[in-house]
PDB file of N, H, CA, C and O in Angstrom:
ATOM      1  N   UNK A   1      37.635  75.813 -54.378  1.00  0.00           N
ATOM      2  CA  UNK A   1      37.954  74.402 -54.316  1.00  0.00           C
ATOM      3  C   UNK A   1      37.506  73.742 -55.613  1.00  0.00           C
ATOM      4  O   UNK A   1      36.801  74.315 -56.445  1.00  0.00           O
ATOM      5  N   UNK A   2      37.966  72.490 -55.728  1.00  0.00           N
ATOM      6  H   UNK A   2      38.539  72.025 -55.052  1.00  0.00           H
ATOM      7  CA  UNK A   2      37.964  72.017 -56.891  1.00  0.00           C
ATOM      8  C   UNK A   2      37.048  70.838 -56.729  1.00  0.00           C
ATOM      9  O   UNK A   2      37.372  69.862 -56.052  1.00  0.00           O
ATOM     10  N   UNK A   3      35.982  70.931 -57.313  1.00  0.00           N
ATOM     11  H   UNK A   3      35.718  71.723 -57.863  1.00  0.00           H
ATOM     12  CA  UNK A   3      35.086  69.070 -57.030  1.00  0.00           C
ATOM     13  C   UNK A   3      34.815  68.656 -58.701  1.00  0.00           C
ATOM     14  O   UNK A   3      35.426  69.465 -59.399  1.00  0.00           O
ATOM     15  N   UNK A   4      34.273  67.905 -59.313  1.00  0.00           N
ATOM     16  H   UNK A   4      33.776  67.247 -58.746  1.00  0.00           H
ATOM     17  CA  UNK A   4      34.165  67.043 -60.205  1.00  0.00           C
ATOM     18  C   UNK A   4      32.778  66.735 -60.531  1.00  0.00           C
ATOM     19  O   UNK A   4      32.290  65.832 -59.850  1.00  0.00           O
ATOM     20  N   UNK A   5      32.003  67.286 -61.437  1.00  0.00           N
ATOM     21  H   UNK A   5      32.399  68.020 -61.990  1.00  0.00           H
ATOM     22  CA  UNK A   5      30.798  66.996 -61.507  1.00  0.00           C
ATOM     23  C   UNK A   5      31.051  66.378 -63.375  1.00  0.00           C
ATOM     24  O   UNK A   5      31.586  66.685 -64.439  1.00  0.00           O
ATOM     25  N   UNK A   6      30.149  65.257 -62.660  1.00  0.00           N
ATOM     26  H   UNK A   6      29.713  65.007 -61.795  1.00  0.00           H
ATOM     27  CA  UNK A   6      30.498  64.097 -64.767  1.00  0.00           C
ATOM     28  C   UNK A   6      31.651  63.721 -65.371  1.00  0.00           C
ATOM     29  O   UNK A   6      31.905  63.439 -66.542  1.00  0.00           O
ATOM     30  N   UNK A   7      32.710  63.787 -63.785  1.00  0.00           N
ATOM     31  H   UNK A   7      32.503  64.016 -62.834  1.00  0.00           H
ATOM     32  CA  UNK A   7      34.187  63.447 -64.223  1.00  0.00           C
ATOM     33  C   UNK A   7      34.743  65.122 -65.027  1.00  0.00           C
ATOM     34  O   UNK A   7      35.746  65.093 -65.741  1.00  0.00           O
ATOM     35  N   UNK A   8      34.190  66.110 -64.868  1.00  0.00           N
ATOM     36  H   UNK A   8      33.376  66.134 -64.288  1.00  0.00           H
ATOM     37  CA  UNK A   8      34.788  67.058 -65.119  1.00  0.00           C
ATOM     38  C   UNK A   8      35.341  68.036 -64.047  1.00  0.00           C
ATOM     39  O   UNK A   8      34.648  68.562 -63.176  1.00  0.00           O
ATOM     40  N   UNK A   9      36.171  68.145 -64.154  1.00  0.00           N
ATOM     41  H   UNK A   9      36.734  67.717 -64.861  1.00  0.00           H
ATOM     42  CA  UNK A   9      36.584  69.665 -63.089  1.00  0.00           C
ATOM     43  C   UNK A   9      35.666  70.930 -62.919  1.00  0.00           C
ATOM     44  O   UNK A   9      35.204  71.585 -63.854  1.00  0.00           O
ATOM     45  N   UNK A  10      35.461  71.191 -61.478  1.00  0.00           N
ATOM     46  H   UNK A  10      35.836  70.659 -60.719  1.00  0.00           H
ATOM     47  CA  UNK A  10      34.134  72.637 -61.350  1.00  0.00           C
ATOM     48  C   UNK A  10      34.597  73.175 -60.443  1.00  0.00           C
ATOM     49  O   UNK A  10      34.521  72.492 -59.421  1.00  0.00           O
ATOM     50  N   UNK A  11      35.252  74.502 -60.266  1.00  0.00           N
ATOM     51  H   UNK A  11      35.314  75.058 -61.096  1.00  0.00           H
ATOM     52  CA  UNK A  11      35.473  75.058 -59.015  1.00  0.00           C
ATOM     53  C   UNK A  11      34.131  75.851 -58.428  1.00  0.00           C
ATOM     54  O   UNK A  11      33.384  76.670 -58.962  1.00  0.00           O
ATOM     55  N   UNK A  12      34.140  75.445 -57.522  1.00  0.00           N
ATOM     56  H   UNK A  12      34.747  74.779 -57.088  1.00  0.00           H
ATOM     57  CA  UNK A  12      33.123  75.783 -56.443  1.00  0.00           C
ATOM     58  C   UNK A  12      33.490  76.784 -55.119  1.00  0.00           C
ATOM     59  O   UNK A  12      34.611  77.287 -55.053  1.00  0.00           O
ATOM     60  N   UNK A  13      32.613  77.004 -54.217  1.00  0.00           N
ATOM     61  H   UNK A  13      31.702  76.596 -54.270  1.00  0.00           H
ATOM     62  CA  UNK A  13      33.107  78.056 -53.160  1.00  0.00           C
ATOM     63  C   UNK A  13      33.350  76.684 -52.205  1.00  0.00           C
ATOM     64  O   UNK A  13      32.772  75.612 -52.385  1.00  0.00           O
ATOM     65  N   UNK A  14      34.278  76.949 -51.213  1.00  0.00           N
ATOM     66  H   UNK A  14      34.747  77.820 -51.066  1.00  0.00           H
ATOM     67  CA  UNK A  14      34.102  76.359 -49.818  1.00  0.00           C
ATOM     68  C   UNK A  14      32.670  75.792 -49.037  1.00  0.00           C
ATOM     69  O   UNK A  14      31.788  76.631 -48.855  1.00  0.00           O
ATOM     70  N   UNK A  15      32.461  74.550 -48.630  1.00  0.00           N
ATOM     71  H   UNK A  15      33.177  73.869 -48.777  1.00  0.00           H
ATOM     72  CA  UNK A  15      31.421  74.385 -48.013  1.00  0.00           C
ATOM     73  C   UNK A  15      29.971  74.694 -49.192  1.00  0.00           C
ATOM     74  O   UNK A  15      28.868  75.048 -48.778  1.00  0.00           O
ATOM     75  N   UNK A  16      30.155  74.566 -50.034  1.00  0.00           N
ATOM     76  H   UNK A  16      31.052  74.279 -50.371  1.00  0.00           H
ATOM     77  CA  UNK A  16      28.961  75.229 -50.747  1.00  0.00           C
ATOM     78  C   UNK A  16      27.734  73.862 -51.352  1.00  0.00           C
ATOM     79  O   UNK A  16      27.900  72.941 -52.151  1.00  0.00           O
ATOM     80  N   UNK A  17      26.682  74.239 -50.637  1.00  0.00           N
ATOM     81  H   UNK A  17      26.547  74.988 -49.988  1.00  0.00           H
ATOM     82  CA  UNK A  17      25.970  73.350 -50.893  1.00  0.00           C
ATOM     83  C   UNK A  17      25.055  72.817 -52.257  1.00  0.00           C
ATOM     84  O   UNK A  17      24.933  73.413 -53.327  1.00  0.00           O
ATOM     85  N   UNK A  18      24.606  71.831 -51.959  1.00  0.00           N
ATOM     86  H   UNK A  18      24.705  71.347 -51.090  1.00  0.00           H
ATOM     87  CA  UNK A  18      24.694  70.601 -53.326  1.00  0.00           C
ATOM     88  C   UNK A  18      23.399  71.761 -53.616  1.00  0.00           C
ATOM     89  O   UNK A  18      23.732  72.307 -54.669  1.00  0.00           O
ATOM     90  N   UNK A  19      22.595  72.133 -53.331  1.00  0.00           N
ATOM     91  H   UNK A  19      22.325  71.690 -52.476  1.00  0.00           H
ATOM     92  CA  UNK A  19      21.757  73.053 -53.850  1.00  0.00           C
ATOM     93  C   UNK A  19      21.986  74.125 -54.331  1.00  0.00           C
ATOM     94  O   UNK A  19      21.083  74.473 -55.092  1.00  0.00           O
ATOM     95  N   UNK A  20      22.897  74.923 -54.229  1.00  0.00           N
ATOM     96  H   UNK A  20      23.631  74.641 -53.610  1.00  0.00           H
ATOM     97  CA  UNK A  20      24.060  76.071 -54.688  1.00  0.00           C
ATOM     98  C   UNK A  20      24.588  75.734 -55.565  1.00  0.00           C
ATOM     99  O   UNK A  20      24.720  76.686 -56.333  1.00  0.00           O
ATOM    100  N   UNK A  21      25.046  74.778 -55.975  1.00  0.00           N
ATOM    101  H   UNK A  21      24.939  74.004 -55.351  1.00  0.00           H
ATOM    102  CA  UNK A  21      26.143  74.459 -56.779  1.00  0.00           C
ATOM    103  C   UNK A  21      25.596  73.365 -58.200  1.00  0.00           C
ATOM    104  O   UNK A  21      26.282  73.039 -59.169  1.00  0.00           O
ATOM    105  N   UNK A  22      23.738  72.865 -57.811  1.00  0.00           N
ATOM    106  H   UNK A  22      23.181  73.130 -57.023  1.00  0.00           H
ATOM    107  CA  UNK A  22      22.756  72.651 -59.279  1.00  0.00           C
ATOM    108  C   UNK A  22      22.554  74.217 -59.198  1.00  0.00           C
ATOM    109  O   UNK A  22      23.012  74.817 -60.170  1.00  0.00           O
ATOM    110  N   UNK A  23      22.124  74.774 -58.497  1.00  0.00           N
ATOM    111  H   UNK A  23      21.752  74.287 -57.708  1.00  0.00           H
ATOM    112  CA  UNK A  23      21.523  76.254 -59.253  1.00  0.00           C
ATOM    113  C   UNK A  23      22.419  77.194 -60.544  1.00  0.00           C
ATOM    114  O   UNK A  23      22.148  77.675 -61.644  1.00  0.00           O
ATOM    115  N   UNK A  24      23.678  77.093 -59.588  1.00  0.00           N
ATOM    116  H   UNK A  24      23.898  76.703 -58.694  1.00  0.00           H
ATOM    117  CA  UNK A  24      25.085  77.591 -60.566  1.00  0.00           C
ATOM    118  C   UNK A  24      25.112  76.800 -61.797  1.00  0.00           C
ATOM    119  O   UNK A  24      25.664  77.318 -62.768  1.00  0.00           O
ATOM    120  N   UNK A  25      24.489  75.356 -61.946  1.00  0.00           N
ATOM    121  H   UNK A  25      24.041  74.936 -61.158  1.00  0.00           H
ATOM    122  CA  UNK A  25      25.048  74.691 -63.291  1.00  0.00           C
ATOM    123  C   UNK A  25      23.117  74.951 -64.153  1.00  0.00           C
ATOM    124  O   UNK A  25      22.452  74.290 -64.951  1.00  0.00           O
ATOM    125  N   UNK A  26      22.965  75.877 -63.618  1.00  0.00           N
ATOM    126  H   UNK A  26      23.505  76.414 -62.970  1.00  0.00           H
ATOM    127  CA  UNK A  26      21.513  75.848 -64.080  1.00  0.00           C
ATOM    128  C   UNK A  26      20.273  75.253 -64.259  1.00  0.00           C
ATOM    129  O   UNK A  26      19.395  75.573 -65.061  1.00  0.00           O
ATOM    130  N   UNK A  27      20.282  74.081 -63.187  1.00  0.00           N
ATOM    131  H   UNK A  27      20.995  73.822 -62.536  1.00  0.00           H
ATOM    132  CA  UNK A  27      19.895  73.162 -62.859  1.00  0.00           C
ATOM    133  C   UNK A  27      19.118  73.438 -61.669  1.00  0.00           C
ATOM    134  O   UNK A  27      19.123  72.625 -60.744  1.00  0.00           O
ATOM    135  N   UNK A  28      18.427  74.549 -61.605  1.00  0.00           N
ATOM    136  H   UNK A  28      18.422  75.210 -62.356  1.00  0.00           H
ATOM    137  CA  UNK A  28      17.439  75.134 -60.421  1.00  0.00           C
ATOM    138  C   UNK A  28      16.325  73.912 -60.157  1.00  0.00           C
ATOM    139  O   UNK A  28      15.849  73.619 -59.060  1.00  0.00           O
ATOM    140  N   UNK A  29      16.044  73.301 -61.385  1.00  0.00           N
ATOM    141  H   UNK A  29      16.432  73.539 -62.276  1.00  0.00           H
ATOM    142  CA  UNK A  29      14.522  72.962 -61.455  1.00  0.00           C
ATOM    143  C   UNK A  29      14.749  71.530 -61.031  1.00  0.00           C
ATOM    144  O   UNK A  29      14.931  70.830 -62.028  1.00  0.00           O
ATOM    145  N   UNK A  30      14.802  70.854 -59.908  1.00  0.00           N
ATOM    146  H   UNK A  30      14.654  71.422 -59.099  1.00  0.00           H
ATOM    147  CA  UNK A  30      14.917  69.698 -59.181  1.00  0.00           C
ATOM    148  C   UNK A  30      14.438  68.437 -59.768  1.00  0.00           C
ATOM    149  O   UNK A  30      14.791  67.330 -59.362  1.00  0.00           O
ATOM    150  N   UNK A  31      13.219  68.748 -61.217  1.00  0.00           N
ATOM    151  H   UNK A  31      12.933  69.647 -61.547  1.00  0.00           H
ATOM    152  CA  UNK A  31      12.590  67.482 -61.512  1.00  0.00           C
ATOM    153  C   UNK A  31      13.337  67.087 -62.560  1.00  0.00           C
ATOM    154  O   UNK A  31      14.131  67.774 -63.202  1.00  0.00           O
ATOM    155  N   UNK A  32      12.871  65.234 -62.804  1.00  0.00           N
ATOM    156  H   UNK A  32      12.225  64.676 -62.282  1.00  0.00           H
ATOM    157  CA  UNK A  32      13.864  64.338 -63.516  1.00  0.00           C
ATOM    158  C   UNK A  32      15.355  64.544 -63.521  1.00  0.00           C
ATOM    159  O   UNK A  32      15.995  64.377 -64.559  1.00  0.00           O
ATOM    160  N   UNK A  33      16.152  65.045 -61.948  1.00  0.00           N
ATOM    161  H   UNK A  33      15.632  65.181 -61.104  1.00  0.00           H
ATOM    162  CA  UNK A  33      18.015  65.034 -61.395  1.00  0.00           C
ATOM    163  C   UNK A  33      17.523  64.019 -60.588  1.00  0.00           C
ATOM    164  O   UNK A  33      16.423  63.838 -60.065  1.00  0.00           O
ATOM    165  N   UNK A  34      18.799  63.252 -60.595  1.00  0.00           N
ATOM    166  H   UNK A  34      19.692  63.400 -61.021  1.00  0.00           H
ATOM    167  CA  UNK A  34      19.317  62.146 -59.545  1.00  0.00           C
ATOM    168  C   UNK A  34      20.393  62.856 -59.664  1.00  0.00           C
ATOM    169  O   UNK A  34      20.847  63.444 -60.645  1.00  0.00           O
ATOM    170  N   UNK A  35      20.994  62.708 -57.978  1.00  0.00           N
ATOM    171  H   UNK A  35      20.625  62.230 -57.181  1.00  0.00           H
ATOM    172  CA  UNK A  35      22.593  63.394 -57.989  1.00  0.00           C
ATOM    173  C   UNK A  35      23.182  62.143 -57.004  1.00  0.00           C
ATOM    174  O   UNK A  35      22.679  61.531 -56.063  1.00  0.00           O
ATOM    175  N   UNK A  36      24.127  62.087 -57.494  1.00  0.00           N
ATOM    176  H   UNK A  36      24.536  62.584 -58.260  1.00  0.00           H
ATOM    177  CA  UNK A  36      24.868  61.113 -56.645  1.00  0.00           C
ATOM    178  C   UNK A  36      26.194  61.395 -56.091  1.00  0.00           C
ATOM    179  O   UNK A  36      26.882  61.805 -57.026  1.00  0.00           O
ATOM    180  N   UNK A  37      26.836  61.368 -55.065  1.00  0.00           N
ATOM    181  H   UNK A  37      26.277  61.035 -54.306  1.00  0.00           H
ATOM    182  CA  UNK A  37      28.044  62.578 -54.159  1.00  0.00           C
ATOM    183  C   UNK A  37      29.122  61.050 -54.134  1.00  0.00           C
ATOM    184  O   UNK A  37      28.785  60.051 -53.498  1.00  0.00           O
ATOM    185  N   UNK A  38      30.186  61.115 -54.796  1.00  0.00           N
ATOM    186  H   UNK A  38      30.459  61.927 -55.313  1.00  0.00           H
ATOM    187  CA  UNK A  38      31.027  60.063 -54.136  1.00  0.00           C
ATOM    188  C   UNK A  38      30.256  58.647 -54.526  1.00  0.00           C
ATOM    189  O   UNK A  38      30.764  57.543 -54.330  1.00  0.00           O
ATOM    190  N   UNK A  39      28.792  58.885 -55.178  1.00  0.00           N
ATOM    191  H   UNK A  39      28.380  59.782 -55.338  1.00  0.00           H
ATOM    192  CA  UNK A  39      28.889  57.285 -55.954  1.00  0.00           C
ATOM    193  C   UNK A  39      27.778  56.415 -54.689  1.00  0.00           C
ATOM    194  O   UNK A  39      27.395  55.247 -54.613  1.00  0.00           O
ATOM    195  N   UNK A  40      27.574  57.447 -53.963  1.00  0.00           N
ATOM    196  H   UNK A  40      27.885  58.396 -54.025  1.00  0.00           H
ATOM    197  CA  UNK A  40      25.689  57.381 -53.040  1.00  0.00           C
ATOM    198  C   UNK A  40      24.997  58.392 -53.349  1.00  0.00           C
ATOM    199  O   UNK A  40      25.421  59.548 -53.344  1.00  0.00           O
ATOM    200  N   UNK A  41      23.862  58.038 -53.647  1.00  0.00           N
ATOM    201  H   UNK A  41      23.518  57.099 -53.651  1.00  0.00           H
ATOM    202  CA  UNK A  41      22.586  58.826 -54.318  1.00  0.00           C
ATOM    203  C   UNK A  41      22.372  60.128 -53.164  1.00  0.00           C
ATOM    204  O   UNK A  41      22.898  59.942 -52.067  1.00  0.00           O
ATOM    205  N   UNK A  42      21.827  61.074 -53.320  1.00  0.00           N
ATOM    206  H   UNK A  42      21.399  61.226 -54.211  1.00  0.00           H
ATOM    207  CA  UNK A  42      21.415  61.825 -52.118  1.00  0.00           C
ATOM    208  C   UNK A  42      20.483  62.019 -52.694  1.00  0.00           C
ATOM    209  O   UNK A  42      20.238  62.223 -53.883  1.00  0.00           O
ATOM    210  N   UNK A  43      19.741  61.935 -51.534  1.00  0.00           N
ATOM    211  H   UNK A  43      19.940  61.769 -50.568  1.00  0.00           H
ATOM    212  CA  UNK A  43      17.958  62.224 -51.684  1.00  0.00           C
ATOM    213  C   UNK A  43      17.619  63.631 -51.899  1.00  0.00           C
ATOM    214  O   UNK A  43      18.510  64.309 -51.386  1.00  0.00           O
ATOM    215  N   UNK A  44      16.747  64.342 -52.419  1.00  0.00           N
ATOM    216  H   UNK A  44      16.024  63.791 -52.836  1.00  0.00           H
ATOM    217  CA  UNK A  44      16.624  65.723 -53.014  1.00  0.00           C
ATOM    218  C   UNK A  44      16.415  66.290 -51.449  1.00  0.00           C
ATOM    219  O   UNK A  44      17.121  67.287 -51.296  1.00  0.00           O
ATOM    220  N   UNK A  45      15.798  66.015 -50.468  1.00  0.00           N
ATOM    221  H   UNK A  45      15.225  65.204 -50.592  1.00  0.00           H
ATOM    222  CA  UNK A  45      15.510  66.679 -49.195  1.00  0.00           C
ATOM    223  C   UNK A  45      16.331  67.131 -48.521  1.00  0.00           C
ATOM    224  O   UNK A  45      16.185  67.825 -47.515  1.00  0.00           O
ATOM    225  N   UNK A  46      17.572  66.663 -49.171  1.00  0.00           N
ATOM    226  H   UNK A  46      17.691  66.099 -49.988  1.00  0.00           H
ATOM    227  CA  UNK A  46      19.291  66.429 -48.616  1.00  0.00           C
ATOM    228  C   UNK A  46      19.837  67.843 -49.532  1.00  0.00           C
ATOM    229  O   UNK A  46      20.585  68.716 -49.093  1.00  0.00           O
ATOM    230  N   UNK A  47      19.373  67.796 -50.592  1.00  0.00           N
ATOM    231  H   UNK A  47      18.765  67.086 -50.949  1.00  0.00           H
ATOM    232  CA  UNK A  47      20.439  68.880 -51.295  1.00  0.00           C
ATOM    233  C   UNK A  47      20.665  70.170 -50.882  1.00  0.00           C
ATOM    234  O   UNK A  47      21.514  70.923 -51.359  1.00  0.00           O
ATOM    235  N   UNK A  48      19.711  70.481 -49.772  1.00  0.00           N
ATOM    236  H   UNK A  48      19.021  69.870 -49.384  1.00  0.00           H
ATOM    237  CA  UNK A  48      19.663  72.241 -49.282  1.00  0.00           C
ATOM    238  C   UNK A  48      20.701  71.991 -48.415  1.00  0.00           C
ATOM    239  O   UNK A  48      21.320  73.023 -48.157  1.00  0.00           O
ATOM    240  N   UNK A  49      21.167  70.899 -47.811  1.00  0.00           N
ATOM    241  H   UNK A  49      20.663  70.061 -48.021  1.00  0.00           H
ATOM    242  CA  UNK A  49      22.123  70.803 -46.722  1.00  0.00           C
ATOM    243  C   UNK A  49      23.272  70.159 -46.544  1.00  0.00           C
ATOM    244  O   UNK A  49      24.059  70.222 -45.600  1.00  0.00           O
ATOM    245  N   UNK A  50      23.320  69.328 -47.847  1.00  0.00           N
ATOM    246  H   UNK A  50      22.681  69.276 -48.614  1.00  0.00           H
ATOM    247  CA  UNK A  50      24.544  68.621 -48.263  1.00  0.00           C
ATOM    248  C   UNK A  50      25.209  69.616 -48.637  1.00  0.00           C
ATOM    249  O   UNK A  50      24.845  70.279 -49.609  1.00  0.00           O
ATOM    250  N   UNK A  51      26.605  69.983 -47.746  1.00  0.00           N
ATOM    251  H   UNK A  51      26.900  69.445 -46.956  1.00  0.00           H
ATOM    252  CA  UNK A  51      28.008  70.655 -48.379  1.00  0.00           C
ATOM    253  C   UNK A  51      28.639  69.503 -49.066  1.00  0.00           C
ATOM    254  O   UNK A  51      28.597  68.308 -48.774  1.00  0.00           O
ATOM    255  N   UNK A  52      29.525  70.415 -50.521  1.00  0.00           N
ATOM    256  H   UNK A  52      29.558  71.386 -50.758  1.00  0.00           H
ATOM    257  CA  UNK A  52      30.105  69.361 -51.241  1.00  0.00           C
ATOM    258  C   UNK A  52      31.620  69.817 -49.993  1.00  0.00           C
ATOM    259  O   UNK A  52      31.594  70.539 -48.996  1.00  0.00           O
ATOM    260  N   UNK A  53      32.969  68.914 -50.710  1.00  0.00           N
ATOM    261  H   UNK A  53      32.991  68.328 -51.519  1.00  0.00           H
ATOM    262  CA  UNK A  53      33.777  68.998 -50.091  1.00  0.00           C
ATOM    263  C   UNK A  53      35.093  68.949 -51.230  1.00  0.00           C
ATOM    264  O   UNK A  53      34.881  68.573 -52.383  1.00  0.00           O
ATOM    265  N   UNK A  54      36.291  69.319 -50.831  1.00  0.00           N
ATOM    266  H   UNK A  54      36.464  69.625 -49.894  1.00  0.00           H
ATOM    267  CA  UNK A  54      37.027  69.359 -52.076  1.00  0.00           C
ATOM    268  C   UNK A  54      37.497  68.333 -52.633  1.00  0.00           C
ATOM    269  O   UNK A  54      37.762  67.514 -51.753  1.00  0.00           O
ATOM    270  N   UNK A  55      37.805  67.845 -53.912  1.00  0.00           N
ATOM    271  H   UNK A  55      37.590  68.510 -54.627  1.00  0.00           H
ATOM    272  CA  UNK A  55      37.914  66.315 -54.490  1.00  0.00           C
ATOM    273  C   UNK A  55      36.617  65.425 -54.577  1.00  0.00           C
ATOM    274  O   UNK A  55      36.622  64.269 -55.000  1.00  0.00           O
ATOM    275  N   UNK A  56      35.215  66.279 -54.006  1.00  0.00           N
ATOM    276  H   UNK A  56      35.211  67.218 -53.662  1.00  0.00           H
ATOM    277  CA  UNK A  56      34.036  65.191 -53.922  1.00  0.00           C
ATOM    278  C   UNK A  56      33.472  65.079 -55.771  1.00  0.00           C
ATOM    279  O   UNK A  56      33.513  65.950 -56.640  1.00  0.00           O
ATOM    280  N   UNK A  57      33.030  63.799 -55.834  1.00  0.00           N
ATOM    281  H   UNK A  57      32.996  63.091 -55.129  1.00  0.00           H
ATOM    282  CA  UNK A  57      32.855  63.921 -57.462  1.00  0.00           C
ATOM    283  C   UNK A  57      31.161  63.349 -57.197  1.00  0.00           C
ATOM    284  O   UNK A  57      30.681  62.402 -56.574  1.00  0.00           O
ATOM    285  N   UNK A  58      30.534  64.574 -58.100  1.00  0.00           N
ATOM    286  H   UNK A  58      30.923  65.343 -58.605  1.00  0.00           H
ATOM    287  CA  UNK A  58      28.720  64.357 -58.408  1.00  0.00           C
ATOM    288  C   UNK A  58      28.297  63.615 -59.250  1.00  0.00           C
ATOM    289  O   UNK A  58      29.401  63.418 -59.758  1.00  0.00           O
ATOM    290  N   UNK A  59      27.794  63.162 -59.706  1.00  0.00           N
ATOM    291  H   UNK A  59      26.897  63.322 -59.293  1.00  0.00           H
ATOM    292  CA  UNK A  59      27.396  62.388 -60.871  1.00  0.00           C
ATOM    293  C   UNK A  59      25.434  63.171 -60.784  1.00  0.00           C
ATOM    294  O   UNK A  59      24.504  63.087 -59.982  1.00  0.00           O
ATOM    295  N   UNK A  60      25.661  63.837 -62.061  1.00  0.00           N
ATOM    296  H   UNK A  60      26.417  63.905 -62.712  1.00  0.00           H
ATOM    297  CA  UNK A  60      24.278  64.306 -62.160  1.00  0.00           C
ATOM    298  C   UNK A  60      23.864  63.824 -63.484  1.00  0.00           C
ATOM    299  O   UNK A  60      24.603  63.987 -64.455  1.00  0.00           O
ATOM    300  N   UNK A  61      22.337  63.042 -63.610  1.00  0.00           N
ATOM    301  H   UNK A  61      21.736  62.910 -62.821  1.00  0.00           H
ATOM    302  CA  UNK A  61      21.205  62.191 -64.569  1.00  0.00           C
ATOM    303  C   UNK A  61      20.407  62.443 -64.571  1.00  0.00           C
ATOM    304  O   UNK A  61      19.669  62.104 -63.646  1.00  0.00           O
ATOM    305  N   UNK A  62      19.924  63.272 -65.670  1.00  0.00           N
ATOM    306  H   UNK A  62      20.523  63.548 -66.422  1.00  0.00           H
ATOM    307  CA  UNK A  62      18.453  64.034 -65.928  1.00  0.00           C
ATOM    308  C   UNK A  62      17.642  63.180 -66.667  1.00  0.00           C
ATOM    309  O   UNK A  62      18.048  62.925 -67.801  1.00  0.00           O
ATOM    310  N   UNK A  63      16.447  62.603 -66.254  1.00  0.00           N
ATOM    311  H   UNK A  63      16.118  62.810 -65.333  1.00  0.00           H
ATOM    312  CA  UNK A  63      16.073  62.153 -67.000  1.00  0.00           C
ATOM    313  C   UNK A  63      14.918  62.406 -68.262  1.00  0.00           C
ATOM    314  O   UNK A  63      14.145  63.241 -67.792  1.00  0.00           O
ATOM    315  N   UNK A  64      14.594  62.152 -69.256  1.00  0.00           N
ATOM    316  H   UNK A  64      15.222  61.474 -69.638  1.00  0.00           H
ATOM    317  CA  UNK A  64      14.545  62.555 -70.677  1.00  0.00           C
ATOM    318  C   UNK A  64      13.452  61.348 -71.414  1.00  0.00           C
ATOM    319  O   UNK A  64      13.738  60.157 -71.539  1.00  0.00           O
ATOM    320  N   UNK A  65      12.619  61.764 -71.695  1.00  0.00           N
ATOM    321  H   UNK A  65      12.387  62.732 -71.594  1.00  0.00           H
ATOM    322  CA  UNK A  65      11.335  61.296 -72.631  1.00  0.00           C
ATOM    323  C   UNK A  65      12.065  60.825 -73.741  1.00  0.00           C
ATOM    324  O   UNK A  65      13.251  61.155 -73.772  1.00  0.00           O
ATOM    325  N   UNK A  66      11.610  60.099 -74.696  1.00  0.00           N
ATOM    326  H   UNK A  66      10.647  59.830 -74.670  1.00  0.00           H
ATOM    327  CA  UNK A  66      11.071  59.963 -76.150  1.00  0.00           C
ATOM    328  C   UNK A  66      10.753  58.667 -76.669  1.00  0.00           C
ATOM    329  O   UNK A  66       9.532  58.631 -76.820  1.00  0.00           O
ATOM    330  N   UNK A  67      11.237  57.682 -76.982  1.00  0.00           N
ATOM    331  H   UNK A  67      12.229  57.712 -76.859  1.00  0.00           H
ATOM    332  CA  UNK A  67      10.247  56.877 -77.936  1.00  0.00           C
ATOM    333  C   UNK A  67      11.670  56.520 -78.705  1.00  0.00           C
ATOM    334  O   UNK A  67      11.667  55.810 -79.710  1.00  0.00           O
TER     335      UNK A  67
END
């Protein structure tokens, strides 16, 4: 299936969850991501169990130090 992560196209598996699918973008490490599904935030406690769905678009924001 086809979902949209940063307005880009990502094929993904069926049902595959929002935790599956940061690990695949290499994004294992949970600190400084906000993910947002459809443009509502999901809370990180959510990501082991949030399935994405096809056409759903992520918006992922790492956030980043400096001065």
């Amino acid at each position: 299936m086809v979902c949209y992560v940063n307005n880009l196209p990502h094929e993904a598996a069926e049902q595959q969850l929002l935790q599956e699918l940061l690990a695949g973008l290499g994004l294992a490490q949970p600190h400084g991501l906000a993910v947002a599904l459809n443009d509502a935030v999901v809370p990180r406690a959510e990501w082991a169990t949030c399935a994405v769905q096809p056409h759903d678009r992520l918006t992922i924001i790492r956030a980043t130090q400096g001065g």
